[in-house]
MARBA-3410 file (N, C-alpha, C, O; in Angstrom, 1 decimal):
116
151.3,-7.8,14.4,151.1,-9.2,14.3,150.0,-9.6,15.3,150.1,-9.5,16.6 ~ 149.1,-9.9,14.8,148.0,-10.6,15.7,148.2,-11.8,16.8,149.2,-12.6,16.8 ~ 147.3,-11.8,17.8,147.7,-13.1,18.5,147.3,-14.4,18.0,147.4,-15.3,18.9 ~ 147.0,-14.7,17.1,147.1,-15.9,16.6,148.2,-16.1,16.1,148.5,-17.3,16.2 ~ 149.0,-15.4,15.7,150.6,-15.6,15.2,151.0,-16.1,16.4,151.0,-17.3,16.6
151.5,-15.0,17.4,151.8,-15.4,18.3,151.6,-16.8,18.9,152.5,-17.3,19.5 ~ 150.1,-17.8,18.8,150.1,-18.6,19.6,150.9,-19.4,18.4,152.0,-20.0,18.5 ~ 150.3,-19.3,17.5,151.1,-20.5,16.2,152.7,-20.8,16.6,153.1,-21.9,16.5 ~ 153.4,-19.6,17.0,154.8,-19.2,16.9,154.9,-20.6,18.1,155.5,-21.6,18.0 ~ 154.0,-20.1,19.1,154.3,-21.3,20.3,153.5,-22.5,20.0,154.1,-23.5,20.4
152.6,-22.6,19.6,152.4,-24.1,18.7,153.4,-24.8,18.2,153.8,-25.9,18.7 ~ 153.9,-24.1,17.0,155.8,-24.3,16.5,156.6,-24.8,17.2,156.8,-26.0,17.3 ~ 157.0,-23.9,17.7,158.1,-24.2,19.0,157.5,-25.6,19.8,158.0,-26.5,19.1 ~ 156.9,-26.0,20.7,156.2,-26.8,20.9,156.2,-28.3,20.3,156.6,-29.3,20.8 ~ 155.6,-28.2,18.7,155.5,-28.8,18.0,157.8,-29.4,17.6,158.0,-30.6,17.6
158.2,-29.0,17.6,159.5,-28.5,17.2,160.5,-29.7,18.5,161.3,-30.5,18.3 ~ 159.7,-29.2,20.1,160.5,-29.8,20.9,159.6,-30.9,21.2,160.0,-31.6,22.1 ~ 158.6,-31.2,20.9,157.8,-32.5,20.9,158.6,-33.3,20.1,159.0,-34.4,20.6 ~ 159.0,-33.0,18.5,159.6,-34.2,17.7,161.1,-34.0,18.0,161.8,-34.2,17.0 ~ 161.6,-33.8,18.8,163.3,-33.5,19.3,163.5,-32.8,18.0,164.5,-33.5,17.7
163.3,-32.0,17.0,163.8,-31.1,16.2,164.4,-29.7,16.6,165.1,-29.1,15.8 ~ 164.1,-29.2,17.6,164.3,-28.1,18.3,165.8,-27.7,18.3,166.2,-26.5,18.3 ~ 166.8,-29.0,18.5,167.8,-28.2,18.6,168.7,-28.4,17.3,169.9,-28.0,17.2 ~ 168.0,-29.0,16.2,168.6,-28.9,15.3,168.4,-27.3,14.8,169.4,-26.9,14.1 ~ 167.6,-26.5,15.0,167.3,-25.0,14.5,168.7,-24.4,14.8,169.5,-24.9,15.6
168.8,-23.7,14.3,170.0,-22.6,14.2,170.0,-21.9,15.7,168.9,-21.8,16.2 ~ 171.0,-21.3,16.4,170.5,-20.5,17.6,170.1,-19.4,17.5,169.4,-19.1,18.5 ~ 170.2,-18.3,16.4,169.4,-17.1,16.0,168.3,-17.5,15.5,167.3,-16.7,15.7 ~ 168.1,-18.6,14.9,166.4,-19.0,15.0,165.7,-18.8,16.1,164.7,-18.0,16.2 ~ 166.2,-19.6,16.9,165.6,-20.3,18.2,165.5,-18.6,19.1,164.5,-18.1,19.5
166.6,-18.2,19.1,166.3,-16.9,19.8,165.7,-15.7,19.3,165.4,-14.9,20.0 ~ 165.6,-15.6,17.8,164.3,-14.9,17.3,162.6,-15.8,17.5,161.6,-15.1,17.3 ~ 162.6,-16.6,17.8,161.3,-17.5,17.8,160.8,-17.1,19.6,159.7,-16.6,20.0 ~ 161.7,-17.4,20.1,161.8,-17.2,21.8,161.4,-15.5,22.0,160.3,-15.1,22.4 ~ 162.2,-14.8,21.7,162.4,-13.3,21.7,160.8,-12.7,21.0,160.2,-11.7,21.5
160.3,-13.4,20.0,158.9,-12.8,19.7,157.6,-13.2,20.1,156.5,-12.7,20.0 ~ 158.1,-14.5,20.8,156.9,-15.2,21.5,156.7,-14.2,23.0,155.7,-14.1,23.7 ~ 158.2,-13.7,23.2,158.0,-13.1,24.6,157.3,-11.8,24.6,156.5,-11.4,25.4 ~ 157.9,-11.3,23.3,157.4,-9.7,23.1,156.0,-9.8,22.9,155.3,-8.9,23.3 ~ 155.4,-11.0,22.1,154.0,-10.4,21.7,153.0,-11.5,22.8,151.8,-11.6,22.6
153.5,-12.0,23.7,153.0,-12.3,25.2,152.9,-11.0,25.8,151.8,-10.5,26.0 ~ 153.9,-10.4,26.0,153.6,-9.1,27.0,152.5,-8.1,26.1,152.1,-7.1,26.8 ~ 151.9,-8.0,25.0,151.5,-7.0,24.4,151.8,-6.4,23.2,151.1,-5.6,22.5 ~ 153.2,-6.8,23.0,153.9,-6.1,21.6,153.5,-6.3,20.4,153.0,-7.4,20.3 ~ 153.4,-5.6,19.6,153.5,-5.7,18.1,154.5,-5.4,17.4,154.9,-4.3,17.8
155.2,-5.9,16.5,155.7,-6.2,15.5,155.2,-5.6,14.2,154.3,-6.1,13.5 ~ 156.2,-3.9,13.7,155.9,-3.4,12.9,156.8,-3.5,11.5,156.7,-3.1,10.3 ~ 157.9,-4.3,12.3,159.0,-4.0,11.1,159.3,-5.1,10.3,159.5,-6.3,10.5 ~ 159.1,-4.3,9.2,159.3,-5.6,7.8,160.6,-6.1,7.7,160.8,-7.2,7.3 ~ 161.8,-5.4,8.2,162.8,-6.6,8.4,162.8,-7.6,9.2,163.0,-8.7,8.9
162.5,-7.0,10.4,161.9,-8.2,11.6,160.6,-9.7,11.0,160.5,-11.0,11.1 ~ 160.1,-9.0,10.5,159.3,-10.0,9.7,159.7,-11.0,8.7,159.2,-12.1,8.7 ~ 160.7,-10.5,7.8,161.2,-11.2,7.3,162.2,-12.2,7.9,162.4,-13.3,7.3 ~ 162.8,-11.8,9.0,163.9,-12.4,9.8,163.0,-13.9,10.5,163.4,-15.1,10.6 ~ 162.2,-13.5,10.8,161.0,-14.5,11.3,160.6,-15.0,10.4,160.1,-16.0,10.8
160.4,-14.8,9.1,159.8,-15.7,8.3,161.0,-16.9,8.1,160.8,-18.1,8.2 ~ 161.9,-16.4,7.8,163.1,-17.1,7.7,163.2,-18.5,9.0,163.2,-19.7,9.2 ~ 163.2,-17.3,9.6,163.4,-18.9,11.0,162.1,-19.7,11.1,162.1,-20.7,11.9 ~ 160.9,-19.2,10.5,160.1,-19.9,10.5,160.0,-21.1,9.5,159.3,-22.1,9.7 ~ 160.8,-20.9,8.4,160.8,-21.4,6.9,161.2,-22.7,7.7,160.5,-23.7,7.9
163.1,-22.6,8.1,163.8,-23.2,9.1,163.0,-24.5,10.0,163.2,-25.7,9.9 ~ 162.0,-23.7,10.9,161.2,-25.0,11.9,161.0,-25.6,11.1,161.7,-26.6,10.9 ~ 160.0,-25.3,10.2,158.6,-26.0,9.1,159.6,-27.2,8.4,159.5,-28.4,8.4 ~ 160.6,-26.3,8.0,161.3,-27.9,7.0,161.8,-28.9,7.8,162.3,-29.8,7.2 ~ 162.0,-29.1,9.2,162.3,-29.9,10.4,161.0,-30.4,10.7,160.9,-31.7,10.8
160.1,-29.8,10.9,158.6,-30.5,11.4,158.1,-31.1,10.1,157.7,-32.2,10.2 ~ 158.0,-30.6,9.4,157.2,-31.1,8.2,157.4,-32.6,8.1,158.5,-32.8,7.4 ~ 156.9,-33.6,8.4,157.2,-35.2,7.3,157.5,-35.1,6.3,157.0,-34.3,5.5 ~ 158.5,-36.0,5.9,159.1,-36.4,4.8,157.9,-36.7,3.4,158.1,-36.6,2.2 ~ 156.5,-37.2,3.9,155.6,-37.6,2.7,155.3,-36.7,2.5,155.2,-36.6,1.3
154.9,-35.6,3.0,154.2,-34.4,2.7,155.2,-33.3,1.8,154.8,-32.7,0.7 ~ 156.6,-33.3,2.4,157.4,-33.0,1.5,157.5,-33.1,-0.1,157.7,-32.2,-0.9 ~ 157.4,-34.6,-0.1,157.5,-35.4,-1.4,156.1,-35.1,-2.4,156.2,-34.9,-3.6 ~ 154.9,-35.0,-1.6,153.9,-34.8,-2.3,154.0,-33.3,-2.8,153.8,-33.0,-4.0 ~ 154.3,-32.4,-1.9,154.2,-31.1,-2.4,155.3,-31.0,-3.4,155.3,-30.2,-4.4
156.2,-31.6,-3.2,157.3,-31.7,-4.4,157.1,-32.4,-5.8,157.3,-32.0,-7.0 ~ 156.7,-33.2,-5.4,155.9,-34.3,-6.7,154.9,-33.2,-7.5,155.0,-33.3,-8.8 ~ 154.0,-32.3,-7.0,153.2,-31.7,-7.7,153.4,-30.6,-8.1,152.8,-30.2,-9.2 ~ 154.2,-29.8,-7.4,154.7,-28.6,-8.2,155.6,-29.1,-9.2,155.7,-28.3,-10.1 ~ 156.4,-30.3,-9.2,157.0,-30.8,-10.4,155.9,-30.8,-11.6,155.9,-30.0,-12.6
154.8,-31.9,-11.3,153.6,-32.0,-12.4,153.2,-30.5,-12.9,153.3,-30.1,-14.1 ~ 152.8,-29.8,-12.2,152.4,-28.2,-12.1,153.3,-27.6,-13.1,152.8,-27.3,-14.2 ~ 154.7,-27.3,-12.8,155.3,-26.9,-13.7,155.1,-27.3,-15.2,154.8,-26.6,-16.1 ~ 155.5,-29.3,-15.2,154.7,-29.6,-16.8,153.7,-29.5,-17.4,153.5,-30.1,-18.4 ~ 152.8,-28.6,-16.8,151.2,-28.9,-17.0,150.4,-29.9,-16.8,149.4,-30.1,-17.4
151.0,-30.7,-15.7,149.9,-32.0,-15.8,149.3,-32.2,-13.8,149.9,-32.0,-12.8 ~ 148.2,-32.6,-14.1,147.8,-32.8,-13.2,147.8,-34.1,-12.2,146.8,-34.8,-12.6 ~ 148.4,-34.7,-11.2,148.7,-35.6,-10.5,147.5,-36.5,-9.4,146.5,-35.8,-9.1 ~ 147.6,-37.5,-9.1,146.7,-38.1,-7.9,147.9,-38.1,-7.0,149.0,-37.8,-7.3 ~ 147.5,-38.3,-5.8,148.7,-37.8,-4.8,149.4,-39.2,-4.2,149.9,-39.1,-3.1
149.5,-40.6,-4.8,150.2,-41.1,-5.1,151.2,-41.3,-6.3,152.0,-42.1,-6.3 ~ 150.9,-40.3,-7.2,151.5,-40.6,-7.8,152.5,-39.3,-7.7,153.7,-39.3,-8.0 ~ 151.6,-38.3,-7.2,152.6,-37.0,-6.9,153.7,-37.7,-5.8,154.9,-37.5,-6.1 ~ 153.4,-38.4,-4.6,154.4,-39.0,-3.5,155.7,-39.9,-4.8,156.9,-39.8,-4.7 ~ 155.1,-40.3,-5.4,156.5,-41.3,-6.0,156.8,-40.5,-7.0,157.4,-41.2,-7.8
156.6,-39.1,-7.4,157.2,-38.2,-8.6,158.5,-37.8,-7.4,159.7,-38.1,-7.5 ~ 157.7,-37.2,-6.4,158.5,-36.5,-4.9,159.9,-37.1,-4.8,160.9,-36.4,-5.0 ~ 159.8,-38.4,-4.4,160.1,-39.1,-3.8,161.4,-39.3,-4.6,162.5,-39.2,-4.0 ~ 161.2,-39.5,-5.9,162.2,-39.5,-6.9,163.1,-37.9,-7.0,164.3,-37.8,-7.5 ~ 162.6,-37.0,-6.8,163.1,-35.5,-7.2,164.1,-35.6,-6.1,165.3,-35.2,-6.3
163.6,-36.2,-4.7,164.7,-36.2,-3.2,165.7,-37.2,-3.3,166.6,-37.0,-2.5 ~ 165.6,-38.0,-4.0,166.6,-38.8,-4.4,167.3,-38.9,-5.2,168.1,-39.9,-5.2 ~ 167.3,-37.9,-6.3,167.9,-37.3,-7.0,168.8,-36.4,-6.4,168.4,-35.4,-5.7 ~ 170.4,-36.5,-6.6,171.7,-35.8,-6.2,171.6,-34.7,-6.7,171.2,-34.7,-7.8 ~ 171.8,-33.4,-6.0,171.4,-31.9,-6.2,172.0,-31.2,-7.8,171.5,-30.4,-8.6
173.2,-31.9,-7.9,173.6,-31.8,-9.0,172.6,-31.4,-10.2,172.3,-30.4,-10.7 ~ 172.0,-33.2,-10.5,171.0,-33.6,-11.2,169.8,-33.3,-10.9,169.0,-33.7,-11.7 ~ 169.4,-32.6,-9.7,167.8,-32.3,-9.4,167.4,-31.2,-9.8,167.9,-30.2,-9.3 ~ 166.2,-31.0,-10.8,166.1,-30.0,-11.0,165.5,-29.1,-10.5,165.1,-29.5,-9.4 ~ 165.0,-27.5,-10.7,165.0,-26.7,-10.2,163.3,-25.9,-9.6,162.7,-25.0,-10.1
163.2,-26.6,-8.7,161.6,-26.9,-8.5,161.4,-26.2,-6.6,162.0,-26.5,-5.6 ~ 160.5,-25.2,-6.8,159.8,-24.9,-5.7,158.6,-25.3,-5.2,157.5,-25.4,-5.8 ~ 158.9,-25.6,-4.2,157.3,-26.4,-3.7,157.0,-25.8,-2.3,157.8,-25.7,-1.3 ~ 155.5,-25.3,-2.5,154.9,-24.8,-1.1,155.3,-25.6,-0.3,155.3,-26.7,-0.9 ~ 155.6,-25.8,0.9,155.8,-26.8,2.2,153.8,-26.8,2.6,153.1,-25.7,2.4
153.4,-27.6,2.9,152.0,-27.5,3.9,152.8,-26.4,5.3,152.2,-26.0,6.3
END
């Protein structure tokens, strides 16, 4: 893992206790987040693909806490259009979004959307 991870990781974190989101994180997040910022400060690298994935995980975790709710909606709004084949303006992707999150999970259908 490069040190630009590393700083991002503390960017994150940072970013995370700037918007009081921080303690909404899980505590094995927080102490895998803490735990690799420390290791790859002293020098470490990070070779193992489970570890990596364990961190992508708690990383997934920050991002959907930090992320704003519009940006959400937009990236949601368009991978909806995406899926139908149609191509969106990003107002109109925000009020496709906007409708998919307000839609009861029941009824919402089944749509992945890159987070920014």
């Amino acid at each position: 893992m490069p040190l630009a991870v590393g700083l991002r990781l503390v960017a994150l974190r940072a970013r995370a206790l700037r918007l009081g989101v921080w303690r909404f994180v899980s505590p094995t997040a927080r102490a895998l987040i803490d735990a690799t910022i420390h290791y790859l400060r002293r020098g470490g690298r990070i070779k193992s693909q489970t570890l990596l994935a364990a961190l992508q995980k708690a990383i997934n975790e920050v991002m959907n806490l930090v992320t704003p709710l519009r940006q959400k909606a937009i990236a949601l709004g368009r991978a909806a259009a995406r899926q139908r084949g149609v191509e969106l303006d990003e107002e109109t992707a925000l009020a496709l979004g906007l409708q998919i999150l307000n839609t009861p999970g029941r009824w919402r259908p089944k749509i992945t959307p890159m987070w920014p």
